[in-house]
N, C-alpha and C positions, 0 to 999 in steps of 0.2 A: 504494500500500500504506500503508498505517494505521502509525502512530511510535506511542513515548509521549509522552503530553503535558505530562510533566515538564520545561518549557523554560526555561534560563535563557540568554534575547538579550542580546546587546551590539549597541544602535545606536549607528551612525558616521555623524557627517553632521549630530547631534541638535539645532544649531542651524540648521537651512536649513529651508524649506519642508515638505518630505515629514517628514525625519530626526524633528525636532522634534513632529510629528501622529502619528510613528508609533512612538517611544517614548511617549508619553502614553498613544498607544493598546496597547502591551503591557504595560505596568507595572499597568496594571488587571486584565488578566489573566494575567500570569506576575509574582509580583512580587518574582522576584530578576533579572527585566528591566535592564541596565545601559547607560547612555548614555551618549557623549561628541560634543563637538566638535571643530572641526578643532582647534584652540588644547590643549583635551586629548590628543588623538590624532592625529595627524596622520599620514593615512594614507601619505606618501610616506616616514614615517622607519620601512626596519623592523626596526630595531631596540628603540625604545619600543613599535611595536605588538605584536614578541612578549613583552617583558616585560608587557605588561597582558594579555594572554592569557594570559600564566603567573599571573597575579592574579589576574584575574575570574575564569578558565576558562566561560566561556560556553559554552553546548552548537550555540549556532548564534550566524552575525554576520553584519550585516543590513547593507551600505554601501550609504551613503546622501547619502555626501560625493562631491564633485563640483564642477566649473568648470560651471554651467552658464551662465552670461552668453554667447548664442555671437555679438555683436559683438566681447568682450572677447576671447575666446578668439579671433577672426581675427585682432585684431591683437597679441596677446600667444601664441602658437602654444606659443614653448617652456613658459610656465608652463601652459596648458592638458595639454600633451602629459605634464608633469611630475604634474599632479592626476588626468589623465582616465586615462593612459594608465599611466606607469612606478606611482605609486600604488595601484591595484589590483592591478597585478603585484607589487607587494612586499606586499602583505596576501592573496596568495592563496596564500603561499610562507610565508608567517607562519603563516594559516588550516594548510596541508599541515603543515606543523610539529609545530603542535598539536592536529593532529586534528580541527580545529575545521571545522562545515559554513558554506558561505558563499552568502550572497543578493543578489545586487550587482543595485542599478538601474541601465539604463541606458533609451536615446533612441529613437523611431523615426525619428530625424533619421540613422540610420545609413544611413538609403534615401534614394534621388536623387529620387524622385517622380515619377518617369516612367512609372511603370507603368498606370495608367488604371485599378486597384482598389485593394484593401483587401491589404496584402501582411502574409503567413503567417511562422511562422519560419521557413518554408524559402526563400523568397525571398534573392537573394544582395543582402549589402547593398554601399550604391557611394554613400558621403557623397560634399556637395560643397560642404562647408565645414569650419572646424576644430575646430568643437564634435565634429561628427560623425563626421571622422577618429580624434581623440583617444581618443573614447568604443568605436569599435568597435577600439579597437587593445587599452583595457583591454578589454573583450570576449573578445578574442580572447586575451590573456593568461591570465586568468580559466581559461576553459574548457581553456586546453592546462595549467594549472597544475594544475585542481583537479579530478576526473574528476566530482567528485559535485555540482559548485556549481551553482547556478541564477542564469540571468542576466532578470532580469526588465524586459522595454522598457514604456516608456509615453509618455504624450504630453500636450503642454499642457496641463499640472498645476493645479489651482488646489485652495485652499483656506486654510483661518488660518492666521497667523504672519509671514505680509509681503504686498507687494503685489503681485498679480498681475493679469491684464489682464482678469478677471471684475471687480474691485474698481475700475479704471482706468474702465474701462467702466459701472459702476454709479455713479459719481463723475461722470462728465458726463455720466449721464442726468439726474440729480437735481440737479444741482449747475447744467447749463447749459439753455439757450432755444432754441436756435437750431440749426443740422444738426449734425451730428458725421461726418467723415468719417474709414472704416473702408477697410481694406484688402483687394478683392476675391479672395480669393486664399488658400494656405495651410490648403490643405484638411487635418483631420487628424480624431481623437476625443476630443476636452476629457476629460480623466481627474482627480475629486477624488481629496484625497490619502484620503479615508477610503474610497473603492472600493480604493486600494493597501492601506489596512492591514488590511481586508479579506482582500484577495488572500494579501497575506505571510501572515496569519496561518493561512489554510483550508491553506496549502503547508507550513507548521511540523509539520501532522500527518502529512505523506507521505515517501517517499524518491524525488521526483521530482529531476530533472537536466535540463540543458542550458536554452535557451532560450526564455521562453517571454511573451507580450502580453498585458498588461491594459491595457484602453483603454475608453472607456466610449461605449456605442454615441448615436446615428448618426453618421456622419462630416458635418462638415461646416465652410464654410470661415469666417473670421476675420468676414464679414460678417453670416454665416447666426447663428455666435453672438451677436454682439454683439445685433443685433437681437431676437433671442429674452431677453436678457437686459433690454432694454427693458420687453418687453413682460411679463416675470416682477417687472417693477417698477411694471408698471400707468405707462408711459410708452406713449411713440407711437414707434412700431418707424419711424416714415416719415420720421423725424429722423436714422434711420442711414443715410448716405450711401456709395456708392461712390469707390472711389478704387486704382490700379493701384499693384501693388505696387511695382515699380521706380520710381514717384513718392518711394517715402520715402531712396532712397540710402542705405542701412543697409553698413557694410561686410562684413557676411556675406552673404551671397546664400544664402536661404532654398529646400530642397526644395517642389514647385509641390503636390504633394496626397501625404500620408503617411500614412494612417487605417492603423490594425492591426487585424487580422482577429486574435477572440477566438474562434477556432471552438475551440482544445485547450483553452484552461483552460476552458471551458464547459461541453464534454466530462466533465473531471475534476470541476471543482468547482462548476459552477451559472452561472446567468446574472450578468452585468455589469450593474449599475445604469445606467439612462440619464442621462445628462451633465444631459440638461434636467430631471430629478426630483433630482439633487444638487444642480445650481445654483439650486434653487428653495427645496431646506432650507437652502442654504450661504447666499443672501440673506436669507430669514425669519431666519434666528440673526446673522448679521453684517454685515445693511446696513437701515438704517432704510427703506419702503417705502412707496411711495404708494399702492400697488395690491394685491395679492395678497401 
């Protein structure tokens, strides 16, 4: 169902990755749009976040803050569990307070990867790490907190504002000679943050709920992108090498294939951009190119 579009957002989160792409991107077009970061707001104290909701009064809040490092988060549990988990729980009790509606990102890392497809929001999620714990427990706060919130998953994000493993990967195409070895493995669907703010913003006009997948289609795994990223740079895809994942000894132990199936917001709101027609405008604007 159709809102008004009289919106004024508070992003949280506003210096991370997404937070930071995705107030730029409403301030363009809502422009009493308000943003902070952790250092402003911080989402685990809630008592400053109900006083700045008493301030702003924003008509919707969009969190966006988050532990996502999930090595860090394995070996640091309780402060993960502190950001990912108790933290949303107290800004959705904050949100109730004030009447405020709430849009919280979370992970498709909240699935174990064992399913052998693309899993829906009804799939039951079964992390098996503590990014993935943390994240589905704020989830799970969220929703029993707030009847009307929306929890929105997505998956190996990329886009400006730091480095991530599109830009890692674009960097020793160009930069190196010789093979590059990739990690066979880690199937999911590469999601730019500008398909999310996209996504958020087609959802600011509805009274939609609960939880729902934006991911950017085809699924595919860590080597299938890189390689593609090669070749969106006019390099030799045949310099991307395989290599098993348990070679790298990482202390999280990663989900084996997590892709999200965008069949309901597609339904609602239109098709999902393809990862490899975002990663192809997101190199032409922010990696110099030898190729295309």
């Amino acid at each position: 169902m159709k809102m008004p579009s009289a919106h004024r957002p508070l992003v949280l989160g506003a210096s991370g990755l997404v937070g930071s792409r995705l107030a730029d991107f409403l301030e363009t077009r809502y422009p009493e749009t308000s943003s902070a970061s952790r250092v402003e707001m911080d989402i685990t104290d809630r008592w400053r976040v109900e006083a700045e909701l008493e301030r702003l009064r924003p008509t919707v809040v969009i969190n966006a803050a988050g532990m996502s490092d999930v090595d860090r988060c394995e070996k640091e549990p309780g402060l993960a569990h502190s950001v990912n988990a108790s933290g949303p729980e107290r800004l959705a009790s904050a949100c109730r307070a004030a009447r405020v509606r709430l849009i919280h990102l979370s992970t498709d890392y909240v699935f174990d990867g064992e399913k052998g497809a693309e899993y829906d929001e009804a799939d039951p999620p079964n992390p098996v790490n503590e990014y993935g714990r943390s994240k589905l427990l704020g989830e799970m706060a969220i929703l029993e907190t707030l009847v009307d919130a929306i929890v929105l998953r997505t998956s190996f994000v990329f886009g400006p504002g730091r480095e991530t493993f599109i830009d890692k990967i674009a960097r020793r195409a160009l930069d190196e000679t010789g093979p590059v070895e990739i990690v066979d493995g880690w199937v999911s669907r590469p999601t730019s943050t500008d398909q999310i703010c996209r996504a958020i913003d087609a959802m600011l006009d509805t009274d939609e709920t609960g939880v729902w997948h934006v991911a950017c289609p085809p699924a595919g795994s860590r080597l299938e992108f890189s390689r593609r990223v090669f070749e969106l740079l006019g390099e030799d895809a045949g310099r991307v090498v395989p290599i098993p994942p348990e070679s790298l000894e990482l202390p999280a132990r990663r989900p084996p294939a997590t892709p999200l199936a965008t069949r309901r917001f597609e339904e609602s709101f239109g098709e999902v951009a393809s990862w490899i027609d975002e990663a192809r405008e997101y190199l032409h604007r922010h990696v110099t190119t030898h190729g295309e």
